[in-house]
Each structure stands twice: as C-alpha cells, then as structure tokens.
C-alpha positions as a LaTeX table, in Angstrom:
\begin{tabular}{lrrr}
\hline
Residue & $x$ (\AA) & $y$ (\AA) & $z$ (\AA) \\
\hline
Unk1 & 181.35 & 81.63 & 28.01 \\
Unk2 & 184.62 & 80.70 & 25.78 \\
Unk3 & 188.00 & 81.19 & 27.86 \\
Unk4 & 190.07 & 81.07 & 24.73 \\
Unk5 & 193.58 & 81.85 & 27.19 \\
Unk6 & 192.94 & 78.56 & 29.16 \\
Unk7 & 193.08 & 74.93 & 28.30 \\
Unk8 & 190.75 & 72.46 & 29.27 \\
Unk9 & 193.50 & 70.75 & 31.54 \\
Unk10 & 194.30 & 74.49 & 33.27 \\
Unk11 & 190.57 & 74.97 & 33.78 \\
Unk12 & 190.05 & 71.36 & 35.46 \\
Unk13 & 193.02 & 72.27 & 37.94 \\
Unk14 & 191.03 & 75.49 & 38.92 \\
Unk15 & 187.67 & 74.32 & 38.95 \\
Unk16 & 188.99 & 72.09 & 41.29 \\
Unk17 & 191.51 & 74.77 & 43.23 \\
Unk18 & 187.38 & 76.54 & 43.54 \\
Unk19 & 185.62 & 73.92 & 44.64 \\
Unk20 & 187.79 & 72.15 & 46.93 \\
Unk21 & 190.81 & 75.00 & 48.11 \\
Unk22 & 193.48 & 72.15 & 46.85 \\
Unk23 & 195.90 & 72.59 & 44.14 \\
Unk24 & 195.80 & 68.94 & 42.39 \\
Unk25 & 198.16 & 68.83 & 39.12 \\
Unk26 & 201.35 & 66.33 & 38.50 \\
Unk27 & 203.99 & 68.24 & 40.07 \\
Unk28 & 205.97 & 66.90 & 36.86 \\
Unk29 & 204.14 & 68.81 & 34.63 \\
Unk30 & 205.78 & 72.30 & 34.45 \\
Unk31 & 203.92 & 73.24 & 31.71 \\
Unk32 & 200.31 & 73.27 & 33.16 \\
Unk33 & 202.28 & 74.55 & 36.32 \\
Unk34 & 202.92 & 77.81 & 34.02 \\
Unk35 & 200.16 & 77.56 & 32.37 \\
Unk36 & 197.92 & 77.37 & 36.11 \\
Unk37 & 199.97 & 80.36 & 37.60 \\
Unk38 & 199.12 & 82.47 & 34.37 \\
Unk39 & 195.45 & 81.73 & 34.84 \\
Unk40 & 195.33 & 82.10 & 38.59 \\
Unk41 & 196.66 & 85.54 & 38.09 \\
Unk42 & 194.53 & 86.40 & 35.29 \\
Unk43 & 191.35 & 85.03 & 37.42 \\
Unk44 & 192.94 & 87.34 & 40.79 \\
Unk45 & 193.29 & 83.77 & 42.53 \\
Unk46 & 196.72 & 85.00 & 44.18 \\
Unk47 & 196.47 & 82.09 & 46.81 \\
Unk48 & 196.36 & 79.57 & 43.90 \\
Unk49 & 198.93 & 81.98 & 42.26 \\
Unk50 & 201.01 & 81.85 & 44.94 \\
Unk51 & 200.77 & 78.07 & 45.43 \\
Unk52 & 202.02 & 77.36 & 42.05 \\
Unk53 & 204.63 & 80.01 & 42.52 \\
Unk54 & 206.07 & 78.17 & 45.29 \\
Unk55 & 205.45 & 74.59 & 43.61 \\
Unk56 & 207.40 & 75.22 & 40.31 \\
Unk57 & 209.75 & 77.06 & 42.84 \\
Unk58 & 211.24 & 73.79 & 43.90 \\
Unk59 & 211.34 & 72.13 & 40.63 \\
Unk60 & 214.08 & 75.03 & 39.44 \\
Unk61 & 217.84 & 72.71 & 39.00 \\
Unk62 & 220.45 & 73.80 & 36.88 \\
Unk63 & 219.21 & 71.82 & 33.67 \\
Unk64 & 215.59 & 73.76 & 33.69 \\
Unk65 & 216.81 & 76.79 & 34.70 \\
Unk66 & 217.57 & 78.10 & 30.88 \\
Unk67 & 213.98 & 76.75 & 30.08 \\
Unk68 & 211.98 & 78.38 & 32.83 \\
Unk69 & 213.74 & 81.46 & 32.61 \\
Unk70 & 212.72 & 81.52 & 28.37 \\
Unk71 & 208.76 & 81.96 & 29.58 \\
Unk72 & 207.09 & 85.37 & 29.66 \\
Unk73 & 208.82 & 87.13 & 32.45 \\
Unk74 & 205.62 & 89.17 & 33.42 \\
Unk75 & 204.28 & 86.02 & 34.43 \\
Unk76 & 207.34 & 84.47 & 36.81 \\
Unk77 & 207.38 & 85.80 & 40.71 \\
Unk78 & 210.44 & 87.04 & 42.04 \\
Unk79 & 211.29 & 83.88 & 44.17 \\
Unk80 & 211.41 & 82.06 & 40.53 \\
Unk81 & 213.29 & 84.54 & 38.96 \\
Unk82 & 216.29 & 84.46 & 42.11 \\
Unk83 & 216.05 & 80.41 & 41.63 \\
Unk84 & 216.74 & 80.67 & 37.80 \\
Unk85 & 219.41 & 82.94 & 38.49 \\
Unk86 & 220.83 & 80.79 & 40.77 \\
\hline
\end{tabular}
C-alpha cells in the first residue's frame, strides 16, 4: 500500500510510536517533528499527535519562531501557535 504523504523516516518514527507507545526521533530534527505531527493526525494517532505537539513546543526561541510559524497553519496546535507568537 503506497503512503505517498509520508517519508520513509516519518513512517519508521510511527511504526515504532505502534509498536512500542514511544515517540523516538532526534529532538533536533524539527522537520520530521512536523512532518510526524502531520502524519499522526492524518493516521487519528492524537496521543502521538499530541506528543509531538508538546515536543516541538519547547524547541519554539525567538530565532525559529518566523520559521515554524511559515508551516501550514492547519497543521500547528494552539499551544505552538501562542509560543510563535510569543
């Protein structure tokens, strides 16, 4: 079955998330973070969706802000959204 809207690296991360409950992804990465929150919601995993939520949360400083709040706003929670304004 081809899952043309995930990446082999995304779909590692939640294979993983499904067969173990743990979200394991460099913390570093905010890309795949994105990328691993888009999925988890398009998948209905809101714990995982959540989790990453709250993960790329606490990356937000003043010199990513611009660049996190540039990515598709349907896909950001609230809580990133107040930390990008912020």
């Amino acid at each position: 079955m081809p899952l043309p809207t995930v990446s082999g690296n995304v779909l590692e991360v939640l294979l993983c998330y499904l067969y173990t409950g743990r979200c394991l992804f460099p913390r570093d990465d905010l890309n795949l973070g994105l990328d691993l929150m888009a999925a988890a919601d398009q998948f209905l995993l809101m714990e995982l969706k959540q989790l990453c939520q709250q993960l790329l949360a606490e990356k937000i400083d003043a010199e990513v802000s611009a660049w996190w709040c540039g990515f598709e706003f349907s896909n950001l929670s609230s809580l990133i959204l107040i930390q990008c304004v912020n």
